[in-house]
N, CA, C and O atoms as a Maestro MAE file, in Angstrom:
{
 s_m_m2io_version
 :::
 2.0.0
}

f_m_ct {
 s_m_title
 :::
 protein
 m_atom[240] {
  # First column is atom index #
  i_m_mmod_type
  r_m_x_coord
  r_m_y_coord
  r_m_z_coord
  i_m_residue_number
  s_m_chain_name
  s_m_pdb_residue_name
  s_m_pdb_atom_name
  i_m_atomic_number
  :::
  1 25 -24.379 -78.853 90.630 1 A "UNK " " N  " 7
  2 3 -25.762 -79.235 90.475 1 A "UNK " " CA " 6
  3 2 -26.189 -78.898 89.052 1 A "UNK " " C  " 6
  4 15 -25.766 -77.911 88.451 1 A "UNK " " O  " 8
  5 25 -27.109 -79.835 88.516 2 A "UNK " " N  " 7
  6 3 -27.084 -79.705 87.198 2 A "UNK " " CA " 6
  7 2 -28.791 -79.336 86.741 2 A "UNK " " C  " 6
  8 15 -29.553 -80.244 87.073 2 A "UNK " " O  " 8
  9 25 -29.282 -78.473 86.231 3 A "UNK " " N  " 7
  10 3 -30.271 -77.902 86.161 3 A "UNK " " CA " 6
  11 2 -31.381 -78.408 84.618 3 A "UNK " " C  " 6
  12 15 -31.220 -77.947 83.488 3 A "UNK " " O  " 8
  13 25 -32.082 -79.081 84.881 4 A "UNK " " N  " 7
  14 3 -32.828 -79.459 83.600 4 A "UNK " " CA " 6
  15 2 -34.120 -79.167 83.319 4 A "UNK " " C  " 6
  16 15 -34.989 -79.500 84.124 4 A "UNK " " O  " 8
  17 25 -34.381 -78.631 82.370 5 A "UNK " " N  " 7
  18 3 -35.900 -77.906 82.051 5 A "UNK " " CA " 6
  19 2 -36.557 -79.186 81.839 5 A "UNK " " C  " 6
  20 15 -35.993 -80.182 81.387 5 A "UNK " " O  " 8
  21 25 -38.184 -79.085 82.305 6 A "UNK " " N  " 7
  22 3 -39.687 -79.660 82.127 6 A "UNK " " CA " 6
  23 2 -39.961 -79.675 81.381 6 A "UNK " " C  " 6
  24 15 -39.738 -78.545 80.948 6 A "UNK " " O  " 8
  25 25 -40.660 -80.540 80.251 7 A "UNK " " N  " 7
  26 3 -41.907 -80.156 79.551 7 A "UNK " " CA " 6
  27 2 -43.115 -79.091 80.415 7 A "UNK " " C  " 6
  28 15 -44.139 -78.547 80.002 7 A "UNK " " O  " 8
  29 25 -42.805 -79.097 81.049 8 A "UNK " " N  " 7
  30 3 -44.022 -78.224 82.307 8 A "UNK " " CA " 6
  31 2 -43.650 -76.956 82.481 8 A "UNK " " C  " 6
  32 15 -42.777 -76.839 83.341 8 A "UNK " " O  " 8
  33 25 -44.054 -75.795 81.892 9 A "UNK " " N  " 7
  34 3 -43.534 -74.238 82.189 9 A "UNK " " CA " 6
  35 2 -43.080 -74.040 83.298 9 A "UNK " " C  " 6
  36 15 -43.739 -74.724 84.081 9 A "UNK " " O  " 8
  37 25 -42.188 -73.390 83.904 10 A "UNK " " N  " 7
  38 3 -41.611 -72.674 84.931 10 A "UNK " " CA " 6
  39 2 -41.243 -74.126 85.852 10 A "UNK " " C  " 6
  40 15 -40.756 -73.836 86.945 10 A "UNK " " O  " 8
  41 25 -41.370 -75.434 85.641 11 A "UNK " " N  " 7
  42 3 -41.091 -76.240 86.054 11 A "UNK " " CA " 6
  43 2 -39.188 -76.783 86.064 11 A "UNK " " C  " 6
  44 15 -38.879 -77.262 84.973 11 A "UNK " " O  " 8
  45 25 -38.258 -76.759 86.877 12 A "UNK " " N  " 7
  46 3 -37.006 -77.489 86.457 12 A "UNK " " CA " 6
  47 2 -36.734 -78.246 87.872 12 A "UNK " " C  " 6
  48 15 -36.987 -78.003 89.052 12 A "UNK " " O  " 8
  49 25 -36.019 -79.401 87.074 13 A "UNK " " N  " 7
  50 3 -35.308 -80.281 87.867 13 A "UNK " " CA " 6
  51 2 -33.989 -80.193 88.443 13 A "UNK " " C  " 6
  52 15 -32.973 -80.301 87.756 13 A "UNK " " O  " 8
  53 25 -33.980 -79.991 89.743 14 A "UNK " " N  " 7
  54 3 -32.148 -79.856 90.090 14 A "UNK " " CA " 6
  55 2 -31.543 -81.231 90.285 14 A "UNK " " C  " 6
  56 15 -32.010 -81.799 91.272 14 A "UNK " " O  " 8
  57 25 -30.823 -81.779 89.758 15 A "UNK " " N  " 7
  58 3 -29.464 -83.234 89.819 15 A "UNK " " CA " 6
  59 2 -28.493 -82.650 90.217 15 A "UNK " " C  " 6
  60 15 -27.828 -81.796 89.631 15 A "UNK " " O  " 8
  61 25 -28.285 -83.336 91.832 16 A "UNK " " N  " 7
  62 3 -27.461 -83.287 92.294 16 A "UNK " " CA " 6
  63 2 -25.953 -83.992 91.803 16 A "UNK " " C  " 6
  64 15 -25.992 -85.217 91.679 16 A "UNK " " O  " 8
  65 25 -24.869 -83.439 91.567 17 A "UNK " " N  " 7
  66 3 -24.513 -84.368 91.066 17 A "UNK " " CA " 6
  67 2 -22.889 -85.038 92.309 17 A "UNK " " C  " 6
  68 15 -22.079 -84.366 92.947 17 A "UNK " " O  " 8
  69 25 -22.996 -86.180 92.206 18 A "UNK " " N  " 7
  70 3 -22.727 -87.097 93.300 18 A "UNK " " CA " 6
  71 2 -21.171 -87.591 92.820 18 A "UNK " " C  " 6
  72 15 -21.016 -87.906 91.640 18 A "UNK " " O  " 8
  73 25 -20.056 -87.649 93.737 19 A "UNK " " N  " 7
  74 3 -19.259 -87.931 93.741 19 A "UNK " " CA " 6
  75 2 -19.046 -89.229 94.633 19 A "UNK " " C  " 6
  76 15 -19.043 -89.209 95.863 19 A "UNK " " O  " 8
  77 25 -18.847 -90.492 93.758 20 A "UNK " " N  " 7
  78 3 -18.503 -91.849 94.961 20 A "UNK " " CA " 6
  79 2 -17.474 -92.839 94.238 20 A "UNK " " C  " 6
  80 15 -17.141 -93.015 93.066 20 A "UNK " " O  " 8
  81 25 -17.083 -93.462 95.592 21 A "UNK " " N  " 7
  82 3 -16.020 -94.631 94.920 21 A "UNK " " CA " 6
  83 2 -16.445 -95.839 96.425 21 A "UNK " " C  " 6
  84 15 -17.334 -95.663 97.258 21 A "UNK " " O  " 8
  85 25 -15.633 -96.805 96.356 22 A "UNK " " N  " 7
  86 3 -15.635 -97.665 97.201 22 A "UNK " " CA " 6
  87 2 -15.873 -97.095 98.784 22 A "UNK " " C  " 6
  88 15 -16.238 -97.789 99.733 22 A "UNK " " O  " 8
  89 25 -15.655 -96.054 98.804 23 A "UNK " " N  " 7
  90 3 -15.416 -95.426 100.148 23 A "UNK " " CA " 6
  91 2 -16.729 -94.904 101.011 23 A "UNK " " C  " 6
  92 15 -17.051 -94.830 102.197 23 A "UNK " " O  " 8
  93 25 -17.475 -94.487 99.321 24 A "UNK " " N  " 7
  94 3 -18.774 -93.566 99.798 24 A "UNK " " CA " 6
  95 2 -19.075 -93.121 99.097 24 A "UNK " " C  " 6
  96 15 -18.897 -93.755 98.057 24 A "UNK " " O  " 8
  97 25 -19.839 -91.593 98.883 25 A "UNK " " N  " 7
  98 3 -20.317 -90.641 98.020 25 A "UNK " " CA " 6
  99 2 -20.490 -89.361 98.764 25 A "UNK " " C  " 6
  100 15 -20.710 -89.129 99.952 25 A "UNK " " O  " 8
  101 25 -20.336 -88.643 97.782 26 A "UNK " " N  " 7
  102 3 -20.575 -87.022 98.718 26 A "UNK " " CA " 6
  103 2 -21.163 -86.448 97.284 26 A "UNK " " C  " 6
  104 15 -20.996 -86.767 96.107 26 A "UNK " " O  " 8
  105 25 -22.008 -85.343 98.038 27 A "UNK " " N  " 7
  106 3 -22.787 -84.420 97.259 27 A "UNK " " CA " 6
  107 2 -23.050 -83.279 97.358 27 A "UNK " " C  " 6
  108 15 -23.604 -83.059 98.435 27 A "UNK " " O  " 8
  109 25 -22.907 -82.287 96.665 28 A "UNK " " N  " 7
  110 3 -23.667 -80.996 97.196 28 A "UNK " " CA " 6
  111 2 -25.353 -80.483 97.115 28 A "UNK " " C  " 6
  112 15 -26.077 -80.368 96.125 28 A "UNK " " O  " 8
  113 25 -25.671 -80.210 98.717 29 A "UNK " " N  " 7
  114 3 -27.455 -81.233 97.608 29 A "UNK " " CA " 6
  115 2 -28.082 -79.251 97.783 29 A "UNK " " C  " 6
  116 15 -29.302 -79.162 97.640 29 A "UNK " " O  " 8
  117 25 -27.485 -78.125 98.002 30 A "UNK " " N  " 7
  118 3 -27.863 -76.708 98.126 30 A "UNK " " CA " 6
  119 2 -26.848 -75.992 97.679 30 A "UNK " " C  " 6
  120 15 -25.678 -76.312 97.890 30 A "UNK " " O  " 8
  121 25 -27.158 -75.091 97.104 31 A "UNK " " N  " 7
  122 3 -25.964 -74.113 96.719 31 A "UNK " " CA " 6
  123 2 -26.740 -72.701 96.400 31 A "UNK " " C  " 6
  124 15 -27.139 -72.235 95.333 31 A "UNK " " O  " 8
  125 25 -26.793 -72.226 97.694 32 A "UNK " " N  " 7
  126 3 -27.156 -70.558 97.193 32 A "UNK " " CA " 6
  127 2 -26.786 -69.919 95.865 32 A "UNK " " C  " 6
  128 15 -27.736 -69.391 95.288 32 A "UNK " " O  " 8
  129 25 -25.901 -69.871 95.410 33 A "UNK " " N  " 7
  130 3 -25.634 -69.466 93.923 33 A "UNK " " CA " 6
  131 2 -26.562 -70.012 93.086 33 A "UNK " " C  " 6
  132 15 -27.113 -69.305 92.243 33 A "UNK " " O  " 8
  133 25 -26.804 -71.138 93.198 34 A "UNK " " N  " 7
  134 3 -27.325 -72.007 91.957 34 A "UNK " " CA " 6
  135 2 -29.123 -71.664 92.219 34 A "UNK " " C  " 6
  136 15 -29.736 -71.048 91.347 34 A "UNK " " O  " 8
  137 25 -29.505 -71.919 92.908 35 A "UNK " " N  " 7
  138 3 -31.145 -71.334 93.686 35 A "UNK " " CA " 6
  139 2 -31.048 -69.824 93.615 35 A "UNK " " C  " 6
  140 15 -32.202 -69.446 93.417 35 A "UNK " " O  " 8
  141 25 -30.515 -69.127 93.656 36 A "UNK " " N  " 7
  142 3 -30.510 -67.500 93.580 36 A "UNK " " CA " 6
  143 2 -30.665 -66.922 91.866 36 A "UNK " " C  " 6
  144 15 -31.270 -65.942 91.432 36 A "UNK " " O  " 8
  145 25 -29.798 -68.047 91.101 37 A "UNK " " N  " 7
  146 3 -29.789 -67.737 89.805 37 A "UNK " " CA " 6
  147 2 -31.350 -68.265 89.322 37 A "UNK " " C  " 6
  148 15 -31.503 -67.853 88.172 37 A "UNK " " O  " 8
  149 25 -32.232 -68.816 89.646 38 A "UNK " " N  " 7
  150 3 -33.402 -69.398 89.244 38 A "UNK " " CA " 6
  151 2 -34.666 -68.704 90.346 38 A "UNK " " C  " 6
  152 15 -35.874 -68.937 90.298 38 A "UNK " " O  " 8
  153 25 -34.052 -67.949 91.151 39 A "UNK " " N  " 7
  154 3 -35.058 -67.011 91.799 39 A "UNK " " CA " 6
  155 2 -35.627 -68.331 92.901 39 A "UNK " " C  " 6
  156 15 -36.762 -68.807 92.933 39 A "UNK " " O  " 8
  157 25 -34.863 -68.574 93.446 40 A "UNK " " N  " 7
  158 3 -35.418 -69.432 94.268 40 A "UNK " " CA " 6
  159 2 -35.090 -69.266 96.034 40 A "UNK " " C  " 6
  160 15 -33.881 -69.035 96.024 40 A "UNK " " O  " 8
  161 25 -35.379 -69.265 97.005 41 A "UNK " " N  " 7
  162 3 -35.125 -68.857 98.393 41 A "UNK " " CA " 6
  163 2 -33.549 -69.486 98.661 41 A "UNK " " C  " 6
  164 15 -33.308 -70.686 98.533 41 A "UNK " " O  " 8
  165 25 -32.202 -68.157 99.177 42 A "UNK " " N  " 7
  166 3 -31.374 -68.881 99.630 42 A "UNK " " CA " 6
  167 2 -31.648 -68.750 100.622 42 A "UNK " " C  " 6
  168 15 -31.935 -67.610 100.986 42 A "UNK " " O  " 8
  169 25 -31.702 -69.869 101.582 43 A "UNK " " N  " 7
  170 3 -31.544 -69.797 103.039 43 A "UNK " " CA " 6
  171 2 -30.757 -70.185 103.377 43 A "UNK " " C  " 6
  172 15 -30.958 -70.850 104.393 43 A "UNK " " O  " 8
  173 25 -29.515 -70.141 102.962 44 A "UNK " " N  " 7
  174 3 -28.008 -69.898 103.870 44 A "UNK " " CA " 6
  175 2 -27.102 -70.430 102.633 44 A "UNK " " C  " 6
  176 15 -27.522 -70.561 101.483 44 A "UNK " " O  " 8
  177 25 -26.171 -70.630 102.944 45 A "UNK " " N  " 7
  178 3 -24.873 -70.450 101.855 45 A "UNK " " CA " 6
  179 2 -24.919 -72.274 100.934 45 A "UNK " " C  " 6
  180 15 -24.939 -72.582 99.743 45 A "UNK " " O  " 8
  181 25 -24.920 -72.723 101.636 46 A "UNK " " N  " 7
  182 3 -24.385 -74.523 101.212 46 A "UNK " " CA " 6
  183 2 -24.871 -75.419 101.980 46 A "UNK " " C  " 6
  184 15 -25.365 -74.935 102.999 46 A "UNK " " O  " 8
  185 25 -24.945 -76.784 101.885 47 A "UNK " " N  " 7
  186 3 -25.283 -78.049 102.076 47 A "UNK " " CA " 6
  187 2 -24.595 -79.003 101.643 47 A "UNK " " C  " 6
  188 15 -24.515 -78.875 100.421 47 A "UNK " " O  " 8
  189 25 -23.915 -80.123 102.079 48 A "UNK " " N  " 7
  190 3 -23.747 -81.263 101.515 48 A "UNK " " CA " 6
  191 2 -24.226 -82.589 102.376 48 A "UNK " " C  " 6
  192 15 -24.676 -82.631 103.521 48 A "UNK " " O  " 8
  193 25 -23.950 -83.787 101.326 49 A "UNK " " N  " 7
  194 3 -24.545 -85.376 102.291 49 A "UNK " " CA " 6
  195 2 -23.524 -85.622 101.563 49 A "UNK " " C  " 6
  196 15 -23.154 -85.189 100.472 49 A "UNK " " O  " 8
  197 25 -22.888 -86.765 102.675 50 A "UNK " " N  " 7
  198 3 -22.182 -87.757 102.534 50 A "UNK " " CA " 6
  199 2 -22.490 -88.740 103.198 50 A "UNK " " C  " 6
  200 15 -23.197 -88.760 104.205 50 A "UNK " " O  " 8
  201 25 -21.795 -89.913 102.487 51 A "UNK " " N  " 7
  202 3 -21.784 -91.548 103.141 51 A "UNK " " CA " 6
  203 2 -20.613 -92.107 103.062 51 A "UNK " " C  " 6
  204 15 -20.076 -92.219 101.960 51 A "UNK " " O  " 8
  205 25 -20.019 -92.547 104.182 52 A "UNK " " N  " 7
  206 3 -19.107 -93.840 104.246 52 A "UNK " " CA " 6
  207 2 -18.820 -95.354 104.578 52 A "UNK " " C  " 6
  208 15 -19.134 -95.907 105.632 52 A "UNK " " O  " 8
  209 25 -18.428 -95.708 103.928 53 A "UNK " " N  " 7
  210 3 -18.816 -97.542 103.696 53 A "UNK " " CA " 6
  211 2 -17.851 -97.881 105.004 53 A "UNK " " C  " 6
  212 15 -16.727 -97.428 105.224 53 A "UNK " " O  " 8
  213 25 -18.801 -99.028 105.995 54 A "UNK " " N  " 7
  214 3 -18.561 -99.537 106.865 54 A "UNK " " CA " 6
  215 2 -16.982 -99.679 107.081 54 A "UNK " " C  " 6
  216 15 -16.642 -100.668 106.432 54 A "UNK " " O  " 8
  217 25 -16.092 -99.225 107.591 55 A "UNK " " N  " 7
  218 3 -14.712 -99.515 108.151 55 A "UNK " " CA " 6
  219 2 -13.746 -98.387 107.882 55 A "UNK " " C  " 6
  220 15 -12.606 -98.347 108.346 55 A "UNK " " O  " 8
  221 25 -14.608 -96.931 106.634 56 A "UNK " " N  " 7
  222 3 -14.004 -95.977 106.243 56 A "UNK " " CA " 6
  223 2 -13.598 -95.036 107.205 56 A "UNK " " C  " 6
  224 15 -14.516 -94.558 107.872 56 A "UNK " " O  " 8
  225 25 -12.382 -94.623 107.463 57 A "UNK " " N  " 7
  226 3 -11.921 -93.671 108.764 57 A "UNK " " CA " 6
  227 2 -11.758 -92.364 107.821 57 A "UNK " " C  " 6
  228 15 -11.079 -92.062 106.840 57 A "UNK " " O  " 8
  229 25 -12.758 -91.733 108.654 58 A "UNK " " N  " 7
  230 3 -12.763 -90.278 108.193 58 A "UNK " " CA " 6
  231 2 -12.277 -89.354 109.074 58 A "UNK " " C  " 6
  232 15 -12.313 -89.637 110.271 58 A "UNK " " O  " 8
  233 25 -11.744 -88.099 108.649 59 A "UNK " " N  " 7
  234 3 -11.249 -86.816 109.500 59 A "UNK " " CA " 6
  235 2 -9.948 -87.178 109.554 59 A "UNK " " C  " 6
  236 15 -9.448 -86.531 110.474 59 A "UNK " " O  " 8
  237 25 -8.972 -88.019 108.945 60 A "UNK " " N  " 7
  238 3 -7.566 -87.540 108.829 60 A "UNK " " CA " 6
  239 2 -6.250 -87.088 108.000 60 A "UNK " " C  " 6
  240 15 -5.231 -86.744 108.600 60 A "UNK " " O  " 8
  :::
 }
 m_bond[239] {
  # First column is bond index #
  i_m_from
  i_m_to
  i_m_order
  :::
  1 1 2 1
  2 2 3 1
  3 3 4 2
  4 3 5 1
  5 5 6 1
  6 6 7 1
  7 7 8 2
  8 7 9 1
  9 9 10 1
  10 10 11 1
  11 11 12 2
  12 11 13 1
  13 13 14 1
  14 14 15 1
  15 15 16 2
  16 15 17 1
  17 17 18 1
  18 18 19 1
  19 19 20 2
  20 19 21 1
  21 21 22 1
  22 22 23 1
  23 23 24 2
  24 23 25 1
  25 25 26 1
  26 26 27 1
  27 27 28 2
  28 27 29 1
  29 29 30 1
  30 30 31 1
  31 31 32 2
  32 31 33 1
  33 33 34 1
  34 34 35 1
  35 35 36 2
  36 35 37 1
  37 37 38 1
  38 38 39 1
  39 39 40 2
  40 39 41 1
  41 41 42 1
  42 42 43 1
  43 43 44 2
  44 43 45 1
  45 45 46 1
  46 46 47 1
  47 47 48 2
  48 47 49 1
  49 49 50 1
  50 50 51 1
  51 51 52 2
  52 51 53 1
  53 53 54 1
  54 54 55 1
  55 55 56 2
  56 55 57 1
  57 57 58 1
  58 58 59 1
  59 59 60 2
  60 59 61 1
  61 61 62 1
  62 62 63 1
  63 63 64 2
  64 63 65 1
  65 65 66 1
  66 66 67 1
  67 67 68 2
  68 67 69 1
  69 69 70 1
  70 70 71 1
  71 71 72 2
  72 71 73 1
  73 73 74 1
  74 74 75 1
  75 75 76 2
  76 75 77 1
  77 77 78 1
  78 78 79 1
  79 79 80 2
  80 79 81 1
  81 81 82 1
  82 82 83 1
  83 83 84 2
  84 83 85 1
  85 85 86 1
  86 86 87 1
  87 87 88 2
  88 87 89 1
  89 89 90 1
  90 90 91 1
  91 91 92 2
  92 91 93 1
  93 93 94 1
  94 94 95 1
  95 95 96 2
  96 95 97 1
  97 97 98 1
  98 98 99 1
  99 99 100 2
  100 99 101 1
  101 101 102 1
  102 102 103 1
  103 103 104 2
  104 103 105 1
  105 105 106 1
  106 106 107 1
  107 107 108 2
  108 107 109 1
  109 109 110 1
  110 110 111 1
  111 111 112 2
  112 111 113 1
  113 113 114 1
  114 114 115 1
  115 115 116 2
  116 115 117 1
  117 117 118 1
  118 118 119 1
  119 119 120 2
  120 119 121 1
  121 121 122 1
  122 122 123 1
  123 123 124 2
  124 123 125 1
  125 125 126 1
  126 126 127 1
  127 127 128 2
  128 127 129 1
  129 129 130 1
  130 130 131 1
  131 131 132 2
  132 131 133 1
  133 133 134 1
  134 134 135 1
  135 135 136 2
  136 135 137 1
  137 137 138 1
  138 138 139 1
  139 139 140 2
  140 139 141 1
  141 141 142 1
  142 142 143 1
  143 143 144 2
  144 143 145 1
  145 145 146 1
  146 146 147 1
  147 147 148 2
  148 147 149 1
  149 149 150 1
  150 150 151 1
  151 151 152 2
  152 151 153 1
  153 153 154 1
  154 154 155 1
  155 155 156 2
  156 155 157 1
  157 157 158 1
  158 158 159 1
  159 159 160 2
  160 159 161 1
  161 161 162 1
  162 162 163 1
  163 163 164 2
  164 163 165 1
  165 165 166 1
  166 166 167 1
  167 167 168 2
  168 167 169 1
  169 169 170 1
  170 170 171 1
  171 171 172 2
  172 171 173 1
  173 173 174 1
  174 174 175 1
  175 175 176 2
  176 175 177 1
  177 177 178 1
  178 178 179 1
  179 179 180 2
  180 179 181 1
  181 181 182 1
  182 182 183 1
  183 183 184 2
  184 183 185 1
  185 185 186 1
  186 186 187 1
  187 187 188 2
  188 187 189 1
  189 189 190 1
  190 190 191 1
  191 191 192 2
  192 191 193 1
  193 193 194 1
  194 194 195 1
  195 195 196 2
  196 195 197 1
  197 197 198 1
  198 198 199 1
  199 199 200 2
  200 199 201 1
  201 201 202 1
  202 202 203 1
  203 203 204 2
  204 203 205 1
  205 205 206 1
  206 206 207 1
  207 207 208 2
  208 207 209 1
  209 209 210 1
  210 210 211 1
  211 211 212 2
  212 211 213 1
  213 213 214 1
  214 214 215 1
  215 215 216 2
  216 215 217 1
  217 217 218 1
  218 218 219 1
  219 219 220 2
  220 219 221 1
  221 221 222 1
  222 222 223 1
  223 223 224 2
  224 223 225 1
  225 225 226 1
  226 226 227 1
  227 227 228 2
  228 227 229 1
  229 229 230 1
  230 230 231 1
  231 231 232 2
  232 231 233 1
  233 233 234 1
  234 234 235 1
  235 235 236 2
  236 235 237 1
  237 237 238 1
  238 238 239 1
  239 239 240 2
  :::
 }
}
């Protein structure tokens, strides 16, 4: 996740940053480390979203 300062004090933007190809995309959209370093609430360890394109067999 990629962290970018505001023109706006104490203001920043988190970019998720997204991994995709024909298949789909996956992301990590929480990361306790990354929110802990900016003083921000972890409420639990990780998060991710993913998507897979119609006919993609996942889990093998």
């Amino acid at each position: 996740m990629d962290v970018k300062e505001t023109s706006l004090p104490g203001v920043r933007l988190l970019v998720p940053r997204v991994h995709g190809d024909t298949r789909g995309f996956f992301m990590e959209s929480f990361h306790s480390k990354t929110f802990g370093r900016l003083g921000l609430p972890q409420l639990y360890v990780q998060d991710n979203h993913s998507r897979s394109a119609r006919g993609v067999t996942r889990g093998l």
